[in-house]
C-alpha positions in Angstrom: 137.7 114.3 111.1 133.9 113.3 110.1 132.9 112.6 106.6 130.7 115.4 106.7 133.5 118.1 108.3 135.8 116.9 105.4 133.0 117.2 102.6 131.8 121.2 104.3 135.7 121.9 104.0 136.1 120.7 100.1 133.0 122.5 99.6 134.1 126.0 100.6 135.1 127.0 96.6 131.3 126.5 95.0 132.5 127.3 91.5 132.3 124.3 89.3 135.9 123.2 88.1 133.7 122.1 85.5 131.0 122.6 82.8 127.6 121.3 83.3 127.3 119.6 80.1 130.3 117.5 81.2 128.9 116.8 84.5 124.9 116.4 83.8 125.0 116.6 80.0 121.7 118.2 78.5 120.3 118.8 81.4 119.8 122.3 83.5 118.7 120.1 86.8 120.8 121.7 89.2 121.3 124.9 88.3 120.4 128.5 89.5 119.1 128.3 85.4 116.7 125.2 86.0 113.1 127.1 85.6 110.6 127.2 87.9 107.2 125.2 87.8 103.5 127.1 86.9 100.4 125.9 89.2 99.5 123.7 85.8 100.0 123.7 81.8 98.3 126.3 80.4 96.8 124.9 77.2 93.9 123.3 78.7 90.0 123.9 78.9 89.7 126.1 82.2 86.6 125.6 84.5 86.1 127.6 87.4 90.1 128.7 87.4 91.5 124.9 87.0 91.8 122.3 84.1 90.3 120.2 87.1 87.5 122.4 87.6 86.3 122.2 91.2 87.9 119.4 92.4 89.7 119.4 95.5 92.5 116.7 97.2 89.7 116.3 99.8 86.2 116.2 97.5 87.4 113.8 94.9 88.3 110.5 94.6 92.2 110.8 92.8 91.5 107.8 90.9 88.2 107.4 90.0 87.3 111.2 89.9 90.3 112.6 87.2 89.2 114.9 84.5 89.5 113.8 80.8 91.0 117.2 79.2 91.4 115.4 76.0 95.1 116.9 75.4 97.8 114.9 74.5 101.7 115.7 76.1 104.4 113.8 73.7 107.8 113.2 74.4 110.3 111.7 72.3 113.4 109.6 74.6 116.5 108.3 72.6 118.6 106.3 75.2 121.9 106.3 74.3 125.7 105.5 76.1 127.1 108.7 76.8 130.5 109.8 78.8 129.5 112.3 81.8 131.1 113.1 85.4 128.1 113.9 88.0 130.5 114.4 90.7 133.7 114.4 88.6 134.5 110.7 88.2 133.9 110.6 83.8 131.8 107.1 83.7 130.0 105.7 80.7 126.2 106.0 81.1 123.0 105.4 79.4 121.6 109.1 79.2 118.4 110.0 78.1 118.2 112.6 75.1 121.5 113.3 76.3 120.6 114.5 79.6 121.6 113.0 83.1 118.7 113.1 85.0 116.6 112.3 82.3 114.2 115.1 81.0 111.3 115.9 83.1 107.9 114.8 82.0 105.1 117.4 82.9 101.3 117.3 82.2 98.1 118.1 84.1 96.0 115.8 85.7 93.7 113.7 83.2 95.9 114.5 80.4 97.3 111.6 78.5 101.3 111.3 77.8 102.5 109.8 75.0 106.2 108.6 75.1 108.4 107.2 72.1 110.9 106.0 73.2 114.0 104.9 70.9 116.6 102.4 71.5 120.1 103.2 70.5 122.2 101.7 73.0 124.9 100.2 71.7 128.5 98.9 72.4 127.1 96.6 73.6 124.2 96.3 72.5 120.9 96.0 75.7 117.4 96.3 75.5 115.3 98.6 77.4 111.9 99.9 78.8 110.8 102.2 80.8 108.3 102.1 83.8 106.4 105.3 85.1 106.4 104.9 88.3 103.1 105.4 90.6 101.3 106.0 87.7 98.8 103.5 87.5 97.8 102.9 83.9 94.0 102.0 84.3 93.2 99.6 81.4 96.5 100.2 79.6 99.3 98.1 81.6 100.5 97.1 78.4 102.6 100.7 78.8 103.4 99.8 82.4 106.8 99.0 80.8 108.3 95.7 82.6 109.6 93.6 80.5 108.6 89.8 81.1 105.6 91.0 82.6 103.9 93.9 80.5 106.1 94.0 77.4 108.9 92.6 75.5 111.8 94.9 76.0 112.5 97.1 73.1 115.2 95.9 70.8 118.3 97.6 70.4 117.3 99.7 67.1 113.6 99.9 68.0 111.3 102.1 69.1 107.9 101.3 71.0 105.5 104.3 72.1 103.5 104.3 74.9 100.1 106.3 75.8 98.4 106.2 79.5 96.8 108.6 81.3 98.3 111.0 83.8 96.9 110.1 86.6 97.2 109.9 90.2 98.8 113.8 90.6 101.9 115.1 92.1 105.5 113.9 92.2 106.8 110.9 90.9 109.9 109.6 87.9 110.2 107.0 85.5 113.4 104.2 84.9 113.9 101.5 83.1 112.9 98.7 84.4 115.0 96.0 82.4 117.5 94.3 84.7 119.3 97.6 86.9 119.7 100.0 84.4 118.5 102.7 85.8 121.8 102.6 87.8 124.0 104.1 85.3 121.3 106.8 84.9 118.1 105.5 83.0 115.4 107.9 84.9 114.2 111.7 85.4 111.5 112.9 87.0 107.2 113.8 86.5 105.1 116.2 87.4 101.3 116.0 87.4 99.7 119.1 88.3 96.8 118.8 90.3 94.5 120.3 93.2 97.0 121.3 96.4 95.6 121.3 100.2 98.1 123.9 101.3 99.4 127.2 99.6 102.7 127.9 98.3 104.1 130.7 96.0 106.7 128.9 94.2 107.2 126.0 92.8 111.0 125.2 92.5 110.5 121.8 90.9 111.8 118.1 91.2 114.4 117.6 94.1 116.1 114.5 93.0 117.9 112.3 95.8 120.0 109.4 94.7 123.1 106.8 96.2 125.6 106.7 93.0 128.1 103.9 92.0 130.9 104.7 90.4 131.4 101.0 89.0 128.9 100.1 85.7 125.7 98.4 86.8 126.2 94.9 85.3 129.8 94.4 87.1 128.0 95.1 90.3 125.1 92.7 89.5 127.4 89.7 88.3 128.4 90.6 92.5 125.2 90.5 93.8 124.2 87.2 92.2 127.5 85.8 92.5 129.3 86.1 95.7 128.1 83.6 98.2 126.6 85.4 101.7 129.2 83.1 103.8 131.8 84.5 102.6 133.3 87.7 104.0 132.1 90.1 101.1 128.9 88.2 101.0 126.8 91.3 103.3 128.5 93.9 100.9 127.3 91.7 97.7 124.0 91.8 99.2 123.9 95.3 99.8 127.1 97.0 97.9 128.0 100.6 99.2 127.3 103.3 96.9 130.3 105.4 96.0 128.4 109.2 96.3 125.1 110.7 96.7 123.6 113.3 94.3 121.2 115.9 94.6 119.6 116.6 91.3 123.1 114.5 89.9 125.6 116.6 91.3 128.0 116.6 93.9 131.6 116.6 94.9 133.9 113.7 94.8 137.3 113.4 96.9 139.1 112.0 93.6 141.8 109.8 94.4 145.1 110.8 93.2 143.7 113.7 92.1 145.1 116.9 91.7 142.3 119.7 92.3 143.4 121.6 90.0 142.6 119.1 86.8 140.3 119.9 84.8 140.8 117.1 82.1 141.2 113.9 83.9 139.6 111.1 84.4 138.3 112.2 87.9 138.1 116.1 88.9 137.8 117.5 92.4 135.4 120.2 92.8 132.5 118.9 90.1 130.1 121.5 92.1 126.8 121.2 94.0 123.3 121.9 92.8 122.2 124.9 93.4 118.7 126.9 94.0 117.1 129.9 94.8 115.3 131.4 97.8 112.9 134.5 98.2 112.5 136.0 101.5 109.1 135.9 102.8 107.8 133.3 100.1 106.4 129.6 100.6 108.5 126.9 98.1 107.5 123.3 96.9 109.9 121.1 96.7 109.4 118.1 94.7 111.4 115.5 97.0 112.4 112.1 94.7 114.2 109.2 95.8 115.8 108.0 92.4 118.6 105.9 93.7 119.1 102.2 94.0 119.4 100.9 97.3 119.7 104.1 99.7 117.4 105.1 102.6 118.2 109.2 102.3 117.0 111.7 105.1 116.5 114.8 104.0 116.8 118.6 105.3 117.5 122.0 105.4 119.6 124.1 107.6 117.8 126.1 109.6 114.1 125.9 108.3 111.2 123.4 108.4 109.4 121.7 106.1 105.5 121.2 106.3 104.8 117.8 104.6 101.5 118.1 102.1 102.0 114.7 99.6 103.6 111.6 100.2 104.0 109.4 96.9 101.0 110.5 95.1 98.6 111.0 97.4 97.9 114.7 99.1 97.9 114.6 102.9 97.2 116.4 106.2 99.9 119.0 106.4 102.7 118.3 109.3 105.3 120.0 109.8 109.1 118.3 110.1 112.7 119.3 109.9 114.0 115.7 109.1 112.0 113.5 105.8 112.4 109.7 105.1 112.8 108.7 102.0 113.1 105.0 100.9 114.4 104.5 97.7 111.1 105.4 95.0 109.7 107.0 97.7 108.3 110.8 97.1 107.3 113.5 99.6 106.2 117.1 98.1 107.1 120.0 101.2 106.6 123.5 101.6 109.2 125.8 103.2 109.1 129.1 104.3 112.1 131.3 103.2 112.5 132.8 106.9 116.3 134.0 106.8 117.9 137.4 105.5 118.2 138.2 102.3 121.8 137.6 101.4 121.7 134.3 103.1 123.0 131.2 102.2 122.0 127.7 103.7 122.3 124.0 103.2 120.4 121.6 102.0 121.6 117.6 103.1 120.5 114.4 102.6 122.2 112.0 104.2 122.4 108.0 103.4 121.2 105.9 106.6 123.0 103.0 107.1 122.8 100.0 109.7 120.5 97.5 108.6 119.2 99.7 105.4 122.7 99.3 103.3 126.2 99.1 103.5 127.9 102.6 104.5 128.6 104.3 101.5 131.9 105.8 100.6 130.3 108.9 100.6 127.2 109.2 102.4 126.3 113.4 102.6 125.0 115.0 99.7 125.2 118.6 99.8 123.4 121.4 98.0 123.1 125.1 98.2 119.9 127.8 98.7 121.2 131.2 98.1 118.6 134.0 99.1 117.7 136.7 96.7 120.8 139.1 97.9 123.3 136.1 98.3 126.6 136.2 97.0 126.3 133.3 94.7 129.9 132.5 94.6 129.7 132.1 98.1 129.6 128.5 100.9 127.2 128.6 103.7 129.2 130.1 107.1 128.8 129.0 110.9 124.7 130.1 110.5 123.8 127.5 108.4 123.1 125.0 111.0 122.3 121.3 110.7 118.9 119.5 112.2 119.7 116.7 114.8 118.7 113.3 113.3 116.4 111.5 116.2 114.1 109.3 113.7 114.5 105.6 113.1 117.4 105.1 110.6 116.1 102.5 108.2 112.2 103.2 108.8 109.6 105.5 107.5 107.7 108.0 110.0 104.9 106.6 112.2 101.8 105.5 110.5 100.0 107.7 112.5 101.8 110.8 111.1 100.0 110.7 107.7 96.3 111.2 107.4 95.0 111.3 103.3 93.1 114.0 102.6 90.6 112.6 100.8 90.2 109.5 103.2 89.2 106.1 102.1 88.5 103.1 105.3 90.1 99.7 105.4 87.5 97.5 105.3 87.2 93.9 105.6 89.7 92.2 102.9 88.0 89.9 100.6 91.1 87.8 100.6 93.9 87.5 102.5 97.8 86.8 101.1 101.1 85.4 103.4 104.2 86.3 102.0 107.3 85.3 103.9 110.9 86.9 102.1 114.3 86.1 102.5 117.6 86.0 101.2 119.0 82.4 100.7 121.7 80.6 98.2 120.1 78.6 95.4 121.3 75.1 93.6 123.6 76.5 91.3 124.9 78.4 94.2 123.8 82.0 93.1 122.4 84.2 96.2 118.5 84.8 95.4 115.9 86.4 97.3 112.5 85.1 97.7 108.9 85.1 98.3 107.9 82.2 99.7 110.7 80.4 98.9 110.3 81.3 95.2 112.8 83.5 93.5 111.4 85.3 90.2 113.1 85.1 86.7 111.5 86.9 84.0 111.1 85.6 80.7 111.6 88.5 78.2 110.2 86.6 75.3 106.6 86.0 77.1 105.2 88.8 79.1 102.7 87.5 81.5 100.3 90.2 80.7 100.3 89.1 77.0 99.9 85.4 77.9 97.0 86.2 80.4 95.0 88.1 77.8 95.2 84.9 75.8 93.3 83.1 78.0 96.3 81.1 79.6 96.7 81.9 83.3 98.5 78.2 84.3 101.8 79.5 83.2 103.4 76.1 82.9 106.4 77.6 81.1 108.3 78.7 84.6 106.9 78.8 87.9 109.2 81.1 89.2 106.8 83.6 87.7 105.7 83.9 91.6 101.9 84.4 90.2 99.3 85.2 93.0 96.0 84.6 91.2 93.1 86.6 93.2 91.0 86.2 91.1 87.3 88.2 91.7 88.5 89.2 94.9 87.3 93.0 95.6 89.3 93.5 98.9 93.5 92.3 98.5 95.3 92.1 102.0 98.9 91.5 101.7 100.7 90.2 105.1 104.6 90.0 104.5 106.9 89.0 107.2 110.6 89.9 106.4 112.7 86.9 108.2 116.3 89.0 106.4 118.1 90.9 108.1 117.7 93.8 106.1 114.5 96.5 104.9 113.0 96.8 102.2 110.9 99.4 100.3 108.1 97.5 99.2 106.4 98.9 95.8 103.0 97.7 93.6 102.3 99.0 90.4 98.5 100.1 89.0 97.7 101.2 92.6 98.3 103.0 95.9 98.4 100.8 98.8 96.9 101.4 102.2 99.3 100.6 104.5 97.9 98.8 107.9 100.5 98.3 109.9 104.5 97.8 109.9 106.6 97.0 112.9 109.1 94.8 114.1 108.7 90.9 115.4 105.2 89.6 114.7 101.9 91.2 113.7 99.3 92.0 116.5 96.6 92.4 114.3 96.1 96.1 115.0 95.3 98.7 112.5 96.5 102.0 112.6 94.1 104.5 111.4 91.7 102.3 110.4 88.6 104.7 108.9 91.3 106.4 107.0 95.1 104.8 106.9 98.3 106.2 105.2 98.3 105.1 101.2 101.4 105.4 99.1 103.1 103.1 96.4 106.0 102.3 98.3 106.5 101.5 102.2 109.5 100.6 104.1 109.0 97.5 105.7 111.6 97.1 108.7 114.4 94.2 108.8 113.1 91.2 111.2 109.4 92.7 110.8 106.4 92.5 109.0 104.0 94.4 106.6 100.6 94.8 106.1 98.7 96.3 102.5 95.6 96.3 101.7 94.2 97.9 98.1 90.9 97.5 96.0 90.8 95.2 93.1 90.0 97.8 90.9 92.6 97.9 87.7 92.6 94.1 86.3 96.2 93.4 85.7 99.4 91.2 86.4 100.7 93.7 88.2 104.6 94.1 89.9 104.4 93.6 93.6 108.4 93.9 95.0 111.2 95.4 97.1 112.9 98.6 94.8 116.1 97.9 95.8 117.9 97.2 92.3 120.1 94.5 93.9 117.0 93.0 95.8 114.5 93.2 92.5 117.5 91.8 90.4 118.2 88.7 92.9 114.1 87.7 92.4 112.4 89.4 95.4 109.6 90.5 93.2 105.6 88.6 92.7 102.8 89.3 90.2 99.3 90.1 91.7 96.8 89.0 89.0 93.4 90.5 89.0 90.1 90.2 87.7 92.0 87.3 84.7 88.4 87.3 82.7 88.2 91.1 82.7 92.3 91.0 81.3 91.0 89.0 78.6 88.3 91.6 77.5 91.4 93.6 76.9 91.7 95.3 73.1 95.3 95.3 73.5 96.9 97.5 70.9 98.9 95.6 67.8 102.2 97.7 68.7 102.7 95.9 71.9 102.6 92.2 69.8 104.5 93.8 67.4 107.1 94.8 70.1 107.4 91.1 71.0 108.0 89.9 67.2 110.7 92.2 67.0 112.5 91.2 70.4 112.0 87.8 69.3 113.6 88.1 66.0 116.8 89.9 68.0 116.8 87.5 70.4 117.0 84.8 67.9 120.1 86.1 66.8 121.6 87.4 69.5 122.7 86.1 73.5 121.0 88.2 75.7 122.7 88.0 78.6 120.3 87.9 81.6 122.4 86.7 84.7 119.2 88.4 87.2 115.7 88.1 87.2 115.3 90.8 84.6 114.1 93.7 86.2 
């Protein structure tokens, strides 16, 4: 019997053996109870209908044309160890207000968010940050939230708030960035609202995706750093199989031992599936989110199509597909057309790829259920709830040629070009590291690069395993990267959106694909044994994160900093919190082993 005939036959019963609070905690993610989204926030000034007036995805430039509303959205995030059972198995995670996935954060594009976030993990005791991903904090990196890089971490006890601007618009999340926390659960989801290119009628919200490990993150990274690749667990340290794989953090578990029935233990059968609503007749967004660690996931739903209008944060060319690719970070916002009865009920999959993405999980389906207006709620999809054939490339995005911006933006001629060569080797000490160029990063918590850069010193003589790429003045950065590992990677850079030139296996040709208007995003698969090419516009003067968003990869040093523009950095009026921030981590630090076995992030 298949893993997926097994899972659709423990699946039949869809009433939870147990509460939400003990699976997700705080949060309503998940549930037929989870509210739905408004076109925007409605205390804004309103010109001609929008608080973006009369822009348009294709009339203005997403990140030099955002409006400035002038309203402020602030959140409050205490991360704290908590005891919750997404799928069943109770594991001790770091939970945001409570809440596994973390709250949403929602504003309207131009607003600016404001996020205090407090520090009360203890037992032991970590510090923390967290990162907003795809947002590109124009002249505020110092609330880009990597630790090392942009900031100190925050101390356990302290608190450190964090203002930037909400902009690019559409789907995206925040984690933390410090070492792999945000595998025990240290992320939730963002919505900007924004213009659309394509109409819809409801907006059902985030759609998180994520591979889940049973086993705490730090025990798995004292793996992946440790275990030598010649041995015979050396593949699986390099890319350790995830136990489950949630769908707004639920799912089933086939407990081991278990007796269904159980209701107390320490692992429960039958933890029930997220669920969500369908009206006959009516367009939905769904808000597609990679959150996981190290998982390719292809997405779908039985029996309907999806027509593709953002991926990342950029709006697109509407296509229209039944199967979407989604590398880990990765985003793609869909429509789909509720086309069935009334009372039916249908599956929606995503399914971990495996191969020369990541090690098979134990677990690789995650299941959830659309029940239409009339649906017996109670109820498990029957024999017309039928599953798309998979045909597209297991541990690859879609063809370049697929996505066309809406508001297009050429190539050009770089300014500069970059080589970056990465692999996976064993270093002197005998610890498996990945590297750029034969460098493997280590952060150094106690001297963000940003900080130092807006000092004047750009040398960095304290470690050059800081992987540094000075550009310099440089208006045009192209990036070539040739992968010689035998795996992918999702390749991410923060403060911008990438135009992505070309990816393919063996060597680059030179060709560009779409050249007068290429695909952009903030994260892009590049294929094992292959090559990359980005491109972007120095534009947002930095040291900004240039790596591979697999935890495990990020965490063995396959990471670089891309520093721009160093005499603009130094302009900078960077706010006394952030040096503030670093004189309390020092003074914790001082006093206490922080235990940094990765590169930090």
């Amino acid at each position: 019997m298949t893993v997926t005939s097994t899972l659709l036959q423990g699946t039949i019963a869809l009433i939870a053996a147990i509460s939400q609070t003990r699976t997700n905690g705080g949060s309503n993610m998940g549930t037929l109870q989870a509210p739905t989204y408004q076109p925007f926030l409605t205390n804004n000034p309103i010109v001609n209908g929008w608080p973006w007036g009369s822009k348009t995805t294709s009339n203005s430039d997403p990140y030099t044309g955002l409006p400035n509303t002038g309203v402020i959205r602030k959140y409050e995030f205490t991360v704290a160890r908590g005891t919750i059972a997404p799928d069943g198995y109770s594991k001790d995670m770091l939970l945001i207000n409570g809440q596994y996935p973390g709250p949403p954060i929602e504003a309207n594009w131009g607003d600016t968010i404001q996020v205090t976030v407090n520090n009360a993990i203890s037992g032991p005791d970590e510090g923390t940050t967290i990162h907003y991903h795809g947002l590109n904090q124009q002249n505020s990196e110092w609330n880009d939230g990597v630790p090392g890089v942009s900031m100190c971490p925050i101390s356990p006890g302290g608190s450190y708030t964090q203002t930037f601007q909400a902009t690019p618009y559409g789907s995206t999340l925040y984690h933390s960035h410090y070492s792999a926390q945000w595998a025990d659960g240290l992320w939730g989801p963002i919505v900007i609202h924004g213009p659309t290119n394509s109409p819809y009628d409801i907006d059902l919200g985030p759609v998180t995706i994520n591979d889940y490990y049973h086993t705490p993150y730090f025990q798995i990274l004292e793996g992946v750093v440790g275990v030598l690749r010649s041995t015979p667990a050396g593949l699986a340290a390099v890319r350790p199989a995830s136990d489950n794989n949630l769908i707004n953090g639920k799912m089933n578990f086939a407990c081991p031992n278990a007796d269904s029935n159980t209701t107390t233990g320490p692992c429960v059968n039958n933890a029930g599936l997220s669920k969500f609503n369908f009206q006959s007749g009516k367009k939905h967004r769904l808000r597609l989110i990679n959150s996981g660690i190290a998982a390719i996931q292809k997405f779908s739903i039985d029996n309907h199509n999806m027509t593709v209008i953002a991926n990342d944060l950029i709006p697109i060319e509407p296509y229209t597909t039944n199967i979407v690719t989604l590398g880990v970070a990765q985003r793609s916002d869909v429509i789909v057309e509720a086309t069935g009865d009334p009372t039916d009920i249908v599956w929606i999959r995503s399914m971990i790829s495996s191969g020369e993405c990541t090690e098979p999980a134990n677990q690789p389906l995650a299941l959830a259920t659309i029940y239409y207006e009339h649906a017996n709620q109670t109820a498990a999809p029957g024999n017309n709830s039928i599953a798309h054939v998979d045909n597209t490339p297991p541990c690859e995005n879609d063809d370049l040629s697929q996505t066309v911006p809406a508001y297009p933006i050429a190539a050009g001629n770089p300014s500069t070009t970059i080589d970056m060569a990465v692999n996976v080797s064993i270093n002197a000490t005998g610890n498996l590291v990945w590297t750029i160029n034969d460098s493997a990063f280590h952060a150094d918590y106690n001297n963000p690069i940003l900080l130092l850069a807006n000092a004047g010193n750009t040398s960095y003589p304290l470690d050059p395993n800081w992987n540094v790429y000075n550009v310099g003045t440089n208006t045009t950065i192209r990036v070539l990267i040739t992968n010689e590992s035998p795996t992918s990677h999702p390749w991410h850079f923060h403060g911008h959106e990438m135009s992505v030139l070309a990816t393919g296996t063996g060597t680059w040709d030179g060709t560009i694909v779409n050249a007068n208007n290429p695909q952009r995003r903030d994260v892009q698969i590049m294929p094992a044994n292959g090559y990359l090419v980005l491109q972007w516009e120095s534009n947002n003067p930095g040291v900004w994160p240039f790596h591979c968003h697999i935890a495990w990869h990020v965490s063995g040093g396959l990471y670089a900093n891309i520093l721009e523009q160093p005499e603009q950095i130094r302009q900078y009026k960077i706010p006394s919190t952030a040096f503030q921030n670093c004189r309390d981590w020092a003074a914790y630090s001082g006093n206490h082993l922080v235990d940094q076995i990765d590169s930090g992030l």
